[in-house]
C-alpha positions in Angstrom: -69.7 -94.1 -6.4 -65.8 -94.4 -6.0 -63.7 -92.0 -8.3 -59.9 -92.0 -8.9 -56.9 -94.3 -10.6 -57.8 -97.4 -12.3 -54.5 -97.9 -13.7 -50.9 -95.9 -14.1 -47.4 -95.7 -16.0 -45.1 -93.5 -16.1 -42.0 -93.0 -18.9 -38.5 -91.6 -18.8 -35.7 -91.2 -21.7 -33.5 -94.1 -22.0 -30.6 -91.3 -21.4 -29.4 -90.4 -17.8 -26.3 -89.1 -16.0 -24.5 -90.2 -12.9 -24.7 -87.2 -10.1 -21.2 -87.9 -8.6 -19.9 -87.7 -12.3 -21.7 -84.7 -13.1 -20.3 -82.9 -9.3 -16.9 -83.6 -9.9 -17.3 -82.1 -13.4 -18.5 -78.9 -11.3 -15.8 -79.2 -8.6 -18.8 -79.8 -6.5 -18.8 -82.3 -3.2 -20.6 -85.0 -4.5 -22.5 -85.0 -1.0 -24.1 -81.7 -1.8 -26.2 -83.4 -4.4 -26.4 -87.5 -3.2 -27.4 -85.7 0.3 -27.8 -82.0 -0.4 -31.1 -82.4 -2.6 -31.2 -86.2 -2.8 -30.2 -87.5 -6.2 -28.3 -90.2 -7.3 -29.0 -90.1 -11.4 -30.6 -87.4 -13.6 -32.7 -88.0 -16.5 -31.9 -86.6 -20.0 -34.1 -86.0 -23.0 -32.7 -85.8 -26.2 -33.9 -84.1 -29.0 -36.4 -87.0 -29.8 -38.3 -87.2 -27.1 -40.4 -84.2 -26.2 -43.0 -84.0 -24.1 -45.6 -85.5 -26.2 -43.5 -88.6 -26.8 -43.1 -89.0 -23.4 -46.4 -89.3 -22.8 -47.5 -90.9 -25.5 -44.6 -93.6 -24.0 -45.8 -93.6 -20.6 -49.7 -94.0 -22.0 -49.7 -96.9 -24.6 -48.3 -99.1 -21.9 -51.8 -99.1 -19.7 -54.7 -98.5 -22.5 -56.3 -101.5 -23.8 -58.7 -101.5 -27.1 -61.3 -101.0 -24.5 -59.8 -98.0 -22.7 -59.1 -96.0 -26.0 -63.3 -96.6 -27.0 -64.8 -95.5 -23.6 -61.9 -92.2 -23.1 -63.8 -89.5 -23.7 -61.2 -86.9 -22.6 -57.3 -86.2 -22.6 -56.3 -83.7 -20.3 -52.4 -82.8 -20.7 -50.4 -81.3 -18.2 -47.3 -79.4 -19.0 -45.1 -76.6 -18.3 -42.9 -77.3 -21.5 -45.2 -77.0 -24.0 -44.3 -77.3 -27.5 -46.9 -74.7 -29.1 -48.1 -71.6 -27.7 -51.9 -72.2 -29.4 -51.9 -76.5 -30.4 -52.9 -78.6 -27.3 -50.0 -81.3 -27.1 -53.3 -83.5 -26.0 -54.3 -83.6 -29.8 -51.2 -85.2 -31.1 -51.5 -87.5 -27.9 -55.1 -88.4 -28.7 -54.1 -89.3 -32.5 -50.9 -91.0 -31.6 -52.9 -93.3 -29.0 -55.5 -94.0 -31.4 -58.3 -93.0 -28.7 -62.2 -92.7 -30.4 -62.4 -89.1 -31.7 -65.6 -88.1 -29.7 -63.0 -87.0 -26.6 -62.5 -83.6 -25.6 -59.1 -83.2 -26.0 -56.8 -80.0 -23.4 -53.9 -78.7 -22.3 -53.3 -77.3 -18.5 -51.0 -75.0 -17.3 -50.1 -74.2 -13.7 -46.4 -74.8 -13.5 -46.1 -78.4 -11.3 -50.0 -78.5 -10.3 -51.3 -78.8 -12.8 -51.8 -82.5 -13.5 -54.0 -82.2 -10.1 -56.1 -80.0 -11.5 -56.3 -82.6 -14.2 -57.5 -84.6 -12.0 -60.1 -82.9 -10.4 -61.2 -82.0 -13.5 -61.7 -86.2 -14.7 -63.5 -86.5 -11.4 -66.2 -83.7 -11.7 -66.3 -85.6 -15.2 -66.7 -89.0 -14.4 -69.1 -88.1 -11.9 -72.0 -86.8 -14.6 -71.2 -89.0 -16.7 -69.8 -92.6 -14.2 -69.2 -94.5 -18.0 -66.4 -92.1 -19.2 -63.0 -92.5 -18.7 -60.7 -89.7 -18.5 -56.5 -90.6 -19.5 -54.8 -87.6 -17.5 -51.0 -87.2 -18.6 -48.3 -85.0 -16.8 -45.1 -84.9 -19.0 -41.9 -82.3 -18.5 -38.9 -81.4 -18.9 -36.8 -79.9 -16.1 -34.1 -78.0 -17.7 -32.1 -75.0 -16.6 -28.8 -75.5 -18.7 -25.3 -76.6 -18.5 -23.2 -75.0 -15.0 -25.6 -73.2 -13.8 -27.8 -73.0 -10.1 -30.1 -75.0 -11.6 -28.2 -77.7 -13.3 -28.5 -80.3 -10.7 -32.3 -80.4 -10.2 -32.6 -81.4 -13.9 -35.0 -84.5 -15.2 -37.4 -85.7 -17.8 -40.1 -88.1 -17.6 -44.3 -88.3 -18.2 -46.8 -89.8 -16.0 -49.7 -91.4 -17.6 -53.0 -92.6 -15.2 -56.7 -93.7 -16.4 -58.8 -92.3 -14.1 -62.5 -94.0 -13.9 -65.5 -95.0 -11.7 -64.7 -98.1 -9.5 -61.1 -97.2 -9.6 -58.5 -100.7 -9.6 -55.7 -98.4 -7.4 -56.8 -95.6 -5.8 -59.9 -93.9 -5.0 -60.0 -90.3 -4.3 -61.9 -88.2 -1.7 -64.2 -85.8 -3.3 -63.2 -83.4 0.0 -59.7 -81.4 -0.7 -57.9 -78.3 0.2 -56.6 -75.7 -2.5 -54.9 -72.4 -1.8 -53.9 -69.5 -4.3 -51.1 -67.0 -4.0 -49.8 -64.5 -7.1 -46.0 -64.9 -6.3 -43.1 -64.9 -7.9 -40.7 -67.8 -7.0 -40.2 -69.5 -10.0 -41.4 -68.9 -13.5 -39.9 -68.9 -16.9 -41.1 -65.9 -19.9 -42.0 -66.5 -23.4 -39.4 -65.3 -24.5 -36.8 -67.2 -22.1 -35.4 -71.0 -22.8 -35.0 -71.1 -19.3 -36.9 -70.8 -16.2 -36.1 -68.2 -13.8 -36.4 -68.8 -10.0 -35.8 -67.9 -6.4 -34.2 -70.8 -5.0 -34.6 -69.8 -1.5 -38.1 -68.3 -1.6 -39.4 -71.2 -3.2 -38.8 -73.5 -0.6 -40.3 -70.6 1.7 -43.2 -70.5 -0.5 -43.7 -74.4 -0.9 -43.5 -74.8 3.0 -46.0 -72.1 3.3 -48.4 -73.7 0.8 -48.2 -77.3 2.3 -49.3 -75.4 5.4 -52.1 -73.5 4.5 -53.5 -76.5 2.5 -53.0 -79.1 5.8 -54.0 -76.6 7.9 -57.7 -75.3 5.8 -58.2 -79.3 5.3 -57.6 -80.0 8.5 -59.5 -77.2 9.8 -62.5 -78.4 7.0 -62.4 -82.2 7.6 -61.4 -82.4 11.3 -58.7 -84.2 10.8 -55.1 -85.2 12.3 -51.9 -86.5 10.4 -52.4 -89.9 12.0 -55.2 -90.3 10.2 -53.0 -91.2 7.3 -50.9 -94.2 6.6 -48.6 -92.1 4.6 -47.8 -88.8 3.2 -47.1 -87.9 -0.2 -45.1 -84.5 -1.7 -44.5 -83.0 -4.5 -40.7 -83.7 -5.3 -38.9 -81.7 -7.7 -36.0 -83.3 -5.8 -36.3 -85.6 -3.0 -34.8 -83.3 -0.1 -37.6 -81.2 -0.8 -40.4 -83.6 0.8 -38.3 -84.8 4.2 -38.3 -80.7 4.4 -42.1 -80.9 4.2 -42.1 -83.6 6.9 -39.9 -81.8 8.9 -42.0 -78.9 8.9 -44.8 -81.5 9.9 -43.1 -82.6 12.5 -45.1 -80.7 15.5 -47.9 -82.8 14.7 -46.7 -86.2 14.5 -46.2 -88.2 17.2 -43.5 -90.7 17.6 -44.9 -93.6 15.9 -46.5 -91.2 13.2 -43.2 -89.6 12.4 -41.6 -93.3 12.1 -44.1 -94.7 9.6 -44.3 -91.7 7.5 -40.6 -91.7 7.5 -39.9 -95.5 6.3 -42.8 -94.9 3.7 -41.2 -91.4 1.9 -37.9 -94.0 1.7 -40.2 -96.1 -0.9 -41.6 -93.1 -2.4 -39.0 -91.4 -4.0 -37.0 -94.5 -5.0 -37.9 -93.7 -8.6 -37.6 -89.8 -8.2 -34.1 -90.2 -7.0 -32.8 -91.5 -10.3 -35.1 -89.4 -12.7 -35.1 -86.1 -11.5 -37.7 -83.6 -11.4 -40.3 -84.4 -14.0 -42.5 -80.9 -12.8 -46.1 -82.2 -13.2 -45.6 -85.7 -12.8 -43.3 -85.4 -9.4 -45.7 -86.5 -7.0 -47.7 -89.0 -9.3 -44.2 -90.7 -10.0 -43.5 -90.9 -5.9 -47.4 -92.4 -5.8 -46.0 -94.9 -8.5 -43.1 -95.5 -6.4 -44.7 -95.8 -3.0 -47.5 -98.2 -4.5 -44.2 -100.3 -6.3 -41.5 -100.2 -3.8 -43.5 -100.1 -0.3 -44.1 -103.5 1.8 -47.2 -104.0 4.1 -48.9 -101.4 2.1 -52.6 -102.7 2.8 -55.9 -101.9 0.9 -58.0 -99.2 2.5 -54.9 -97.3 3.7 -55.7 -93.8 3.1 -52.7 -91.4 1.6 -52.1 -87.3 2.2 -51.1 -85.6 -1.1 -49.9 -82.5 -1.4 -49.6 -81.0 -4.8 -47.2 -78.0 -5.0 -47.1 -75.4 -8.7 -44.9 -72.5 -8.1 -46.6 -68.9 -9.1 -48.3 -70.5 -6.5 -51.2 -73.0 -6.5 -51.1 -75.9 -4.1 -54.1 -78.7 -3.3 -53.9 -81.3 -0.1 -56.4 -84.2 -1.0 -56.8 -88.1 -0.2 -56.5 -91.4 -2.1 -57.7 -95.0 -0.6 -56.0 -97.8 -1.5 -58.2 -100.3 -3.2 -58.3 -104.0 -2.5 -55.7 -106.0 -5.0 -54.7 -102.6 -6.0 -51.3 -104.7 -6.4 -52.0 -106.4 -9.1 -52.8 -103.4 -11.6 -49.5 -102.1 -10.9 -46.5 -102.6 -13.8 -43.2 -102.8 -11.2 -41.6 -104.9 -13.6 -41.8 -102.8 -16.4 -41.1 -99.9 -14.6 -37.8 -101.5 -13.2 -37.0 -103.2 -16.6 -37.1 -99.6 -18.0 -35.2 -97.8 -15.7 -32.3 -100.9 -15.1 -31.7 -100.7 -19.0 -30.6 -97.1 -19.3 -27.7 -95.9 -20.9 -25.7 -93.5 -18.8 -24.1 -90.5 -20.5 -20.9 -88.9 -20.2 -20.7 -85.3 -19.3 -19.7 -84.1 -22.4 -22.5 -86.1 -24.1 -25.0 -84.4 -21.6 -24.0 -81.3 -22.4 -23.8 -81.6 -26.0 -27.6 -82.6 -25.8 -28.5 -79.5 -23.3 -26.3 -76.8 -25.5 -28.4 -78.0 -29.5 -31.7 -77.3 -29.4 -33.8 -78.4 -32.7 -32.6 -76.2 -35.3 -35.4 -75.1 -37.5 -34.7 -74.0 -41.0 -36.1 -70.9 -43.0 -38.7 -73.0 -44.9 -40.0 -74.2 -41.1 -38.3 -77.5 -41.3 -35.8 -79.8 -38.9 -35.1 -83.4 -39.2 -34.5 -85.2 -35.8 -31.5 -87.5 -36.0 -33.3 -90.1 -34.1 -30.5 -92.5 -32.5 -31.1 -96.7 -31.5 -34.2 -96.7 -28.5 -36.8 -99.1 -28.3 -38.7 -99.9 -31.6 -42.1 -99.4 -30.1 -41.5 -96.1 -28.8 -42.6 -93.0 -29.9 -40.4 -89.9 -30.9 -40.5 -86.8 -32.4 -38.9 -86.8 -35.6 -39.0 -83.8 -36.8 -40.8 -80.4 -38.2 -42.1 -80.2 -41.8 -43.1 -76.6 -42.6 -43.8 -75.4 -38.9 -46.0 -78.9 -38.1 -44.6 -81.0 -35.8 -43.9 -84.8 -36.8 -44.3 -88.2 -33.7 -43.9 -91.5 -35.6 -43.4 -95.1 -33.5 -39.3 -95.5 -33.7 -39.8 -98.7 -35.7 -40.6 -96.4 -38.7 -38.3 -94.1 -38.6 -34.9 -94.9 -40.5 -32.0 -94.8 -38.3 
């Protein structure tokens, strides 16, 4: 029995800014971010879209009646998490109107841990081949206004149906995971902001694609030409032509080539995002699938899955036959072409008010014009935390 994607979405605020604008604001070449880490536009997340919005945006767009009756569990993947004890899967699961017999979670494992989401749906799906499992990997990237940071900013959600007799992409049950108790990026309870060790990171994601390859290769007797394409985790997209430069030894020319022309289609949509933590790599998947020509069925895709602190996973996806025609380019163009860009000062106007709450446990969100069938957060009413669809909310 096949396992893996039947169907996937992903969402990003209707907000971004322009990197060039943002680098001359810094007295910054604008070369050392368009070339430097690779990005061209940044999404921005205002105050009504959290991370349960997000997803709840990127999901409604792929469940049918159908879907929400057979899901039987929502598995939510953060590393902005809105409640220290609440899963933000339970206001997902009641905002998406999904039958209430479904186990309903929130993971934590910095950027991985929407894989581990997934590995979870497929150990479910196997026992029981009639479930579906919706798997959601929503973040916010934010490190505030002129500092190291800044520039690797983003916001979006990733939403994919995972399901026996997949319509995308079916995974191999054989993978690779590795485990190491560092300390290159990682943000306290008590801090806003994430700290990290910009340099040791990289080290440390290098490292981790490595051991991953290497114990899968070892495992599974493989070679990278086994694969029609590779796929990274991209917090920004310099990041993965460094992890197919350090591939390099063991490509050959041809190899190297191919891989190389398929990243450019990868990270088409993670160039003008930005780094959404958990959903990185599944947006470059969406991109590849999207933006790729002569992408065949049966072609067989690396993934490496990179979460700083450190846990990182190298595992395979099959392409399906007519996996083309359950993909939403359209609307994921449409959605991106129709963003409004924001000036500096409006950016960091955004980035420097939080939600205020009051003494009673209350904040109203001032929620501005978006998209009448989008969700938002609109507020806090005695600590609880209020979603409504935008058409309901008075603006």
């Amino acid at each position: 029995m096949k396992i893996g994607i039947d169907k996937a979405s992903f969402f990003t605020p209707p907000t971004y800014v322009d990197m060039v604008e943002l680098a001359e604001a810094r007295d910054v070449d604008p070369n050392k971010y368009l070339i430097g880490i690779g990005q061209e536009k940044m999404g921005i997340a205002d105050k009504a879209y959290d991370v349960v919005a997000m997803a709840a945006n990127a999901a409604q767009q792929i469940l049918s009646d159908e879907d929400k009756e057979e899901i039987d569990m929502v598995l939510f993947a953060t590393e902005t998490g809105v409640d220290f004890s609440k899963a933000g899967a339970t206001w997902l699961h009641d905002l998406l109107g999904i039958q209430p017999y479904a186990r309903s979670i929130e993971l934590k494992q910095a950027c991985y841990s929407a894989t581990a989401g997934i590995q979870l749906a497929m150990g479910h799906i196997a026992l029981h081949p009639e479930s579906k499992v919706l798997v959601l990997a929503s973040d916010i990237a934010k490190y505030g206004v002129n500092t190291g940071g800044e520039p690797t900013q983003g916001a979006g959600a990733v939403a994919m149906l995972l399901s026996a007799n997949p319509n995308i992409l079916a995974l191999e049950t054989e993978s690779a995971s590795y485990t190491a108790d560092i300390d290159d990026f990682w943000r306290p309870t008590y801090s806003d902001y994430a700290y990290v060790d910009g340099k040791y990171s990289n080290e440390a994601y290098l490292n981790t694609l490595m051991a991953t390859w290497n114990h899968y290769k070892e495992k599974q007797k493989a070679e990278l030409s086994d694969f029609e394409t590779l796929l990274f985790h991209v917090p920004y997209t310099k990041m993965g032509r460094k992890a197919l430069q350090a591939l390099e030894d063991e490509l050959d020319e041809e190899t190297s080539a191919r891989f190389n022309e398929y990243y450019e289609a990868a990270i088409v949509y993670n160039n003008i995002v930005g780094n959404i933590y958990t959903g990185s790599l599944y947006l470059s998947l969406i991109s590849l699938l999207e933006q790729a020509e002569n992408l065949k069925a049966g072609a067989r895709i690396g993934m490496f899955s990179y979460g700083s602190g450190a846990v990182g996973e190298f595992f395979v996806g099959e392409l399906q036959e007519d996996y083309q025609d359950y993909l939403m380019r359209e609307t994921h163009e449409e959605l991106l072409d129709h963003r409004t860009k924001l000036s500096i000062s409006e950016y960091e106007e955004i980035l420097s008010n939080p939600v205020e709450i009051d003494e009673e446990g209350n904040a109203t969100i001032d929620v501005q014009e978006v998209s009448p069938q989008n969700f938002v957060f609109v507020g806090v009413d005695q600590h609880r935390r209020q979603y409504d669809k935008a058409s309901n909310v008075k603006q």
